[in-house]
C-alpha positions in Angstrom: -9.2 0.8 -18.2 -6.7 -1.4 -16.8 -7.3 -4.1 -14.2 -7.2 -3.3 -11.0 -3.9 -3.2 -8.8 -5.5 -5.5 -6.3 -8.4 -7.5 -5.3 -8.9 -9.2 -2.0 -12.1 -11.2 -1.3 -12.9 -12.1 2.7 -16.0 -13.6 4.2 -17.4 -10.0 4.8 -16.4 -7.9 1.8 -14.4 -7.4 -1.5 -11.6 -4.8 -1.6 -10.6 -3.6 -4.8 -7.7 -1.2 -5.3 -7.9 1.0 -8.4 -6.3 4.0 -10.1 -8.6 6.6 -9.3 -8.9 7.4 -13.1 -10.2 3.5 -13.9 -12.8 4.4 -10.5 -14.2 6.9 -12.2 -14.6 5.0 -15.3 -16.9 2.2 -13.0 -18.3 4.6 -10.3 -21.8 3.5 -11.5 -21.4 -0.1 -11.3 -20.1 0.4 -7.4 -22.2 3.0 -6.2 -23.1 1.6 -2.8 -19.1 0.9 -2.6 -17.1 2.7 0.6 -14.3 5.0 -1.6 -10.9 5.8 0.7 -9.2 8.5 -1.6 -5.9 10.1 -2.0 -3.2 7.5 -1.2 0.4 6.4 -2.8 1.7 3.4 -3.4 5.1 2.0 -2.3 6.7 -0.8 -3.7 9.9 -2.2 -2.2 11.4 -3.3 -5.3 13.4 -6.1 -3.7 12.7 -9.9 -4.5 11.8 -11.4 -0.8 12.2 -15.0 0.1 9.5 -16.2 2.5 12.1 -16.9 4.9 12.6 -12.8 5.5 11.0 -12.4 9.2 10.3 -9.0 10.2 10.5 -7.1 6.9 6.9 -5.2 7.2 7.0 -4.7 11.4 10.8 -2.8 10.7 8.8 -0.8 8.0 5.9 -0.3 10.2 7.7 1.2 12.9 9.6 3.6 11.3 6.7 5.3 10.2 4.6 4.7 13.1 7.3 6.7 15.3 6.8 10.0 12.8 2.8 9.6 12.6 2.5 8.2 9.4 -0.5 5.4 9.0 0.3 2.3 6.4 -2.0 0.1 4.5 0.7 -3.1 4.3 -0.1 -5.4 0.9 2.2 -8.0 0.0 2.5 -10.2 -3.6 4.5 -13.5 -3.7 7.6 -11.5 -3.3 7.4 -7.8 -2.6 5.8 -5.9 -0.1 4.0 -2.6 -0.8 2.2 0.1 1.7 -0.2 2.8 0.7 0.1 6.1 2.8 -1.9 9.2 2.5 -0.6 11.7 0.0 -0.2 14.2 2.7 1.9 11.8 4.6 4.2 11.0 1.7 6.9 13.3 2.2 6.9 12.3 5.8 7.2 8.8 4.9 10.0 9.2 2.3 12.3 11.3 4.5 11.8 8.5 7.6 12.7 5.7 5.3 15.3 7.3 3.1 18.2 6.3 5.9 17.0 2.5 6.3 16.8 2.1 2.5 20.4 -0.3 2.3 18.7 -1.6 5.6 15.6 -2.5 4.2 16.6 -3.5 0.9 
């Protein structure tokens, strides 16, 4: 099993995002856990500064305009969105033409 992708702790719950393979591997220990299935992850594989303003709500509204919902995650210095699986191709052809834009 490897470790999980991402883990986000608030005062109401504990989000882990996992490779649906690992999941099944520790379905027992998180059997009273709320599973959302069947997403992708995309990475903008560009180095971001803090200083970037704007980065995820450009992102955000490309894909809003064709129907496509985002889960937005960001590390120290990329950005990443989940979108449904059915969505993906939707998602990819709506970004392709920002893509020297964005990055």
């Amino acid at each position: 099993m490897s470790a999980p992708f991402m883990i986000f702790r608030d005062p109401h719950e504990v989000t882990l995002l996992l490779d649906e393979i690992d999941f099944g591997t520790m379905q027992h220990a998180l059997r009273s856990a709320k599973v959302e299935r069947g997403f992708r992850l995309l990475t903008f594989d560009t180095v971001m500064d803090f200083s970037v303003v704007g980065f995820l709500a450009m992102v955000a509204t490309i894909l809003a305009e064709v129907g496509v919902s985002i889960v937005a995650l960001s590390s120290f210095s990329r950005d990443h969105i989940l979108v449904k699986q059915d969505d993906l191709a939707m998602a990819l052809k709506a970004l392709g033409p920002h893509v020297e834009e964005l990055c």
